[in-house]
N, C-alpha and C positions, 0 to 999 in steps of 0.2 A: 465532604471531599468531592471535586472535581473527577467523574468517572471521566477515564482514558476511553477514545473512541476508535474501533477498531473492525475491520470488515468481518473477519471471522475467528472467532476464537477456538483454539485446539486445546482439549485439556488431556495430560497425556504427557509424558517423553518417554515410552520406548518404542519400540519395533512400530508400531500402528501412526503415534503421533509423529515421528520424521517424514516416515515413507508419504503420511497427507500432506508434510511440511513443503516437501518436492513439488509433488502436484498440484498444488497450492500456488507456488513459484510460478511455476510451468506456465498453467493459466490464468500467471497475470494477477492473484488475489491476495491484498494482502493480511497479512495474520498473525497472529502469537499463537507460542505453544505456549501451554505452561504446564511445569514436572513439580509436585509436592517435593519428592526428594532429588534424585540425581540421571542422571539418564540412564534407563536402562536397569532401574534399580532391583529390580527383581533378580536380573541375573546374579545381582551380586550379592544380593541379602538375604533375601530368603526362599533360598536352593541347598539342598546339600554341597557339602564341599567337592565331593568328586565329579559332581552331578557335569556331561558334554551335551554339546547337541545332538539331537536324533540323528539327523540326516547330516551329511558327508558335505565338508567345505564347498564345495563346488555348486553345492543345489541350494544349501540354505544358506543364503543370501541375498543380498538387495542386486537387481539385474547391474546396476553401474560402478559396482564395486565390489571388489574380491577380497578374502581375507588375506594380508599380509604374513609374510613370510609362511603360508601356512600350503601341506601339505595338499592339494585338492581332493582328497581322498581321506583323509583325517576326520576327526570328527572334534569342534572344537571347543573347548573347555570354557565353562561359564563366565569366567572374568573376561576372556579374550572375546567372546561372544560382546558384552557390554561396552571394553574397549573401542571394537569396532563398529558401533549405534555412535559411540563420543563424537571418533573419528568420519563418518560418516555423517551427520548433526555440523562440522567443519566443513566440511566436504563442498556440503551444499549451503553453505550459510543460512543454517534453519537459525529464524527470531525465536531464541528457546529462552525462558526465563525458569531457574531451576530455583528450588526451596519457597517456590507460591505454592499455597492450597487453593483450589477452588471450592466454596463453602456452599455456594449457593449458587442458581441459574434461574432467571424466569423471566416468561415472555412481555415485552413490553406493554401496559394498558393503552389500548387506543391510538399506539405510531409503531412501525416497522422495530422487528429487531429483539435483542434480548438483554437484561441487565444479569450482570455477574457480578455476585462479592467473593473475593479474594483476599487471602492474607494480606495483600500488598495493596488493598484498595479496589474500587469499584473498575468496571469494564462495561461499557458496553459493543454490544456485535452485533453485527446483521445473520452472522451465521452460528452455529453452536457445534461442533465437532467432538462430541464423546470417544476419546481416543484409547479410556482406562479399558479395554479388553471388557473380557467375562471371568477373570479369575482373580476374584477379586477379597472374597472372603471364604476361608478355609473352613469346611464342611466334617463337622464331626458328628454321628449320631449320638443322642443324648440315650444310650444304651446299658454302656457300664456305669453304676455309679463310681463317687469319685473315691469312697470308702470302700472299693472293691482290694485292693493293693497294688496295684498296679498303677505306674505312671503313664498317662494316657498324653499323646500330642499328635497335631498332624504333620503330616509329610512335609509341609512346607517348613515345621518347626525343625526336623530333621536334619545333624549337619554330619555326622559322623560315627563313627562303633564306639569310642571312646567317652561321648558325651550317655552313655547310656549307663543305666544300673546293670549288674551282676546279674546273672538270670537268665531265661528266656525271653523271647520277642516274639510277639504276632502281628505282622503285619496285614489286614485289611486294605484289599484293591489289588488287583494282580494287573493293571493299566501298566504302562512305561516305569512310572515311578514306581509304583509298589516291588513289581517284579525287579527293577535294581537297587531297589534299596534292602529287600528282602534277602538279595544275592549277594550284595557287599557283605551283609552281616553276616550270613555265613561262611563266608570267605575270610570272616573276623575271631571265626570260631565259636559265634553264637547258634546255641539251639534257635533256632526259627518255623514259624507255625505261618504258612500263606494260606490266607483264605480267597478263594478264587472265583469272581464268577461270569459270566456273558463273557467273550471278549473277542478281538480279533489275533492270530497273531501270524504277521506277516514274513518271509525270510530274510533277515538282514539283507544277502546276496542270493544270485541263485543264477551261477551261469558265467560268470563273471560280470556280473551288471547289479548294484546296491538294490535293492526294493525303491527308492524313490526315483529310479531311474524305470522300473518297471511299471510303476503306476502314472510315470509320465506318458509313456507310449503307449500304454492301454488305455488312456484317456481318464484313467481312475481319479486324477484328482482334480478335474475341471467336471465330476460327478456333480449335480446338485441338488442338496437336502430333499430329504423323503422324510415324514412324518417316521419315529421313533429309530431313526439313522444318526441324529444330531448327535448324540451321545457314546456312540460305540466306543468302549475302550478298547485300544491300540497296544496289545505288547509288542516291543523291541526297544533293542539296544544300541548304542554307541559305544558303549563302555569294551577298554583294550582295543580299540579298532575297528570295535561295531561285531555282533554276534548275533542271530537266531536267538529269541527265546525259549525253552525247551523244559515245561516245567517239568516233564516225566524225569529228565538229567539232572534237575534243581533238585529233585525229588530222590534220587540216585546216590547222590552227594550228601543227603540226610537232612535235606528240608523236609517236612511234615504238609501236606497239603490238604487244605478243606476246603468244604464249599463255602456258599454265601454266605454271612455273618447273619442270625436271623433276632437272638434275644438272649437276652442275660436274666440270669433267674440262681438265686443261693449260690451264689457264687462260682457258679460254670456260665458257660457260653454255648446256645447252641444253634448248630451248622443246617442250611439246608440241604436235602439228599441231591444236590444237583452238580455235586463235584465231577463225575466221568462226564455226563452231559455238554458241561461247559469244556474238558478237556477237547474231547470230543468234536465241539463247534468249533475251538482254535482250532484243531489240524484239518478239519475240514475247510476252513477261508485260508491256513496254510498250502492244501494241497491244490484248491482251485487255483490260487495264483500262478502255480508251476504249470497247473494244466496248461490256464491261457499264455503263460512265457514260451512253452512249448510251442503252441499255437503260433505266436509270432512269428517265431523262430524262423518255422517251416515257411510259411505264408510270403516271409518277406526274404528269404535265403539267407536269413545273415549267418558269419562263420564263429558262432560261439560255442566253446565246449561244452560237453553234455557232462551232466551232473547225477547222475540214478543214486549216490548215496544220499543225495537231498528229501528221496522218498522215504526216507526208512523212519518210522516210526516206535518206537522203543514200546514193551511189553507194559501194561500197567502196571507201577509199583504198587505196593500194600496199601497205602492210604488211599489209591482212588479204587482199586477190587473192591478194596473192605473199608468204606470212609468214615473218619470219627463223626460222628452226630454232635457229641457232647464231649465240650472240656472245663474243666472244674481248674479255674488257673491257679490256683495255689497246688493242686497238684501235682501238676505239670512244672512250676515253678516258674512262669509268666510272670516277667517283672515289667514289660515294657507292651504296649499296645501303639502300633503306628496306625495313623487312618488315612491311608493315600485312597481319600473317598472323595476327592475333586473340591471347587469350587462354587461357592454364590456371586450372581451379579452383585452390585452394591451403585445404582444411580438415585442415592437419597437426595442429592446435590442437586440434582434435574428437575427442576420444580415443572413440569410441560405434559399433558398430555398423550403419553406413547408409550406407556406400560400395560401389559396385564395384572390380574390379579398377584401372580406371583413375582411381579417387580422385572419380569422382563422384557426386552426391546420389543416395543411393535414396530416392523418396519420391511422394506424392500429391498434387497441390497442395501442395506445401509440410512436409505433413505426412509425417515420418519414420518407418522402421520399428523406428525405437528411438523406444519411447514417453518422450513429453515433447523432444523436438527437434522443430525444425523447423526450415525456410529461406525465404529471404524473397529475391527481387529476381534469382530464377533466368530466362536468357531460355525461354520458352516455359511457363512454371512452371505456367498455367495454357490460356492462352490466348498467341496471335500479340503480344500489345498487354503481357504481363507485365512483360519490363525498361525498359516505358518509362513517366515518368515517374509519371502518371493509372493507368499500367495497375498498380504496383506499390503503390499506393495499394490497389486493389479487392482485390489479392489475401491485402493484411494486413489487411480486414478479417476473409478468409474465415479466417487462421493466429489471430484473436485468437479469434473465434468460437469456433473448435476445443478452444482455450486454454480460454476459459470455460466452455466445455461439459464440459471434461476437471475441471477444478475441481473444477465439481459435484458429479461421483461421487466425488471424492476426498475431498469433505469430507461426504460425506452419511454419517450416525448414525441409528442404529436409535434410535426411543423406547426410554426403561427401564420406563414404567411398558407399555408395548403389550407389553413381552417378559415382563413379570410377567403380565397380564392372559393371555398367547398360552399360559404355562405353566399 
């Protein structure tokens, strides 16, 4: 088959692959994207059902388009989030071709460029755009057996309190996702067990101004990556309007909380002693933020209400004083284990050059150390604010730029008559 010839290929349709689809436009390059499933498919497949965006209409979004009919202050719900990538993908008349896989990538022997096989036939590019993110394949320790009783999935298989068996739940990861998936269930009426460890957790609001609005002005999220920073879990909420994480209150209401998940052995589970610890480290990255909000405040006169009930830190409840070490789940009567234990890359497709040992990007911003690759919609890719929504926007314009700039040389030709005149 006749490969189709193309300047640079985007593999990719959501949030990462459009925003380079733009930039792409912009300067002049042209390109396909191409989506295995449908645009944006994650928002809509494999999320729980209640699951909204972090951050408040207004912030998370692409700079040239607002969400529709939607509150600015809202926080907005996963289908509607997808919606507007569709609608947006129109917008811009991105060349998106939806239900191709990309099977395969590798760089051409001996001429410019790379060959791609695809469901739909061959491609060739001068550029290669890995646009799939980093969350790619869902991370479960191979800890429990499967014969323990308990029905084990992760977070991402997670859609609702009703798809679950009878019982208890313990959810592993107190990150975004664990902490509201752990809260919806109890809010369902389910016993629930959080095991909690390292994390950040920052105040929804504090002052009348969102948290993503306070780490815009303290320049928090154009932060960039520090060796063992890339990973920090983030608790907060959007869920009802957006709230403060507050496990001591989660804890209040009769969630059970433990430390880090550490080993399974005769049928218990056991906890590392680093439950208050980690408490502990949230309200302390809690309390510095308010410190520096403070700080602004003054520094720059602005007239925002002061908030001193935002300080109050709640008494340790029983389980972080006196934390379980050990739980024996048939005891307890653990039916359900969640593992909102994050993601693995997955570029087996990428036949080139620019991995380490553990199958992740080598690269600079984006830019790889195999020329003419890049990646797009990596978390910390650039900056603190990269895999999220606005931030992975700024960073493809920096991979188009790159693109264009690479071009140039590539197509610059010496004059004939300067080399007759030079001879």
């Amino acid at each position: 088959m006749t490969a189709k010839k193309i300047e640079a290929l985007v593999v990719g349709g959501g949030q990462a692959g459009l925003a380079m689809s733009e930039h792409l436009s912009r300067c002049g390059v042209s390109h396909l994207v191409l989506e295995r499933h449908r645009i944006a498919e994650r928002w809509r497949s494999e999320r729980w059902d209640s699951l909204v965006a972090n951050g408040p209409a207004w912030h998370d979004r692409f700079p040239n388009m607002e969400f529709p009919d939607c509150d600015p202050d809202a926080f907005v719900a996963k289908d509607d989030v997808a919606d507007y990538f569709v609608a947006y993908a129109d917008q811009i008349s991105a060349p998106i071709r939806c239900g191709v896989e990309v099977t395969e990538v590798k760089r051409n022997a001996g001429r410019r460029g790379f060959h791609a096989e695809t469901s739909d036939g061959p491609i060739e590019a001068d550029y290669v755009i890995a646009a799939t993110g980093a969350f790619q394949h869902p991370v479960m320790p191979d800890m429990v057996p499967a014969d323990a009783g308990a029905t084990q999935m992760h977070s991402a298989a997670y859609r609702n309190p009703g798809q679950l068996a009878e019982g208890a739940v313990l959810v592993v990861g107190a990150g975004s996702s664990g902490a509201q998936i752990a809260a919806e269930l109890l809010e369902a009426g389910k016993q629930v067990y959080l095991s909690v460890g390292p994390h950040d957790r920052p105040p929804r609001s504090y002052r009348g101004r969102d948290f993503v609005w306070w780490l815009g002005v303290l320049n928090k999220w154009d932060a960039e990556t520090t060796p063992g920073v890339e990973h920090t879990t983030i608790a907060v909420s959007g869920v009802d309007g957006g709230h403060t994480v507050d496990f001591r209150r989660l804890a209040a209401k009769g969630m059970t909380l433990l430390g880090r998940t550490e080993a399974f052995e005769n049928g218990a589970l056991r906890f590392a002693p680093d439950l208050k610890a980690n408490i502990d480290g949230g309200d302390a990255n809690y309390l510095s933020l308010l410190d520096e909000a403070d700080a602004f405040i003054e520094r720059n006169g602005l007239d925002l209400p002061e908030e001193p009930e935002a300080r109050r830190i709640d008494p340790d409840p029983a389980c972080v004083a006196d934390p379980i070490l050990e739980l024996n789940l048939k005891d307890v009567g653990i039916t359900t284990i969640i593992w909102a234990t994050g993601f693995s890359v997955d570029y087996d497709w990428l036949q080139v050059d620019t991995f380490d040992d553990q199958g992740r990007p080598i690269h600079k911003r984006g830019v790889s150390q195999e020329p003419g690759v890049y990646f797009l919609g990596l978390p910390w890719q650039t900056r603190r604010g990269s895999s999220f929504i606005w931030g992975v926007w700024y960073d493809a314009g920096y991979v188009a730029d790159h693109i264009a700039k690479q071009r140039g040389y590539m197509t610059y030709t010496r004059d004939p008559q300067r080399e007759t005149e030079d001879a």
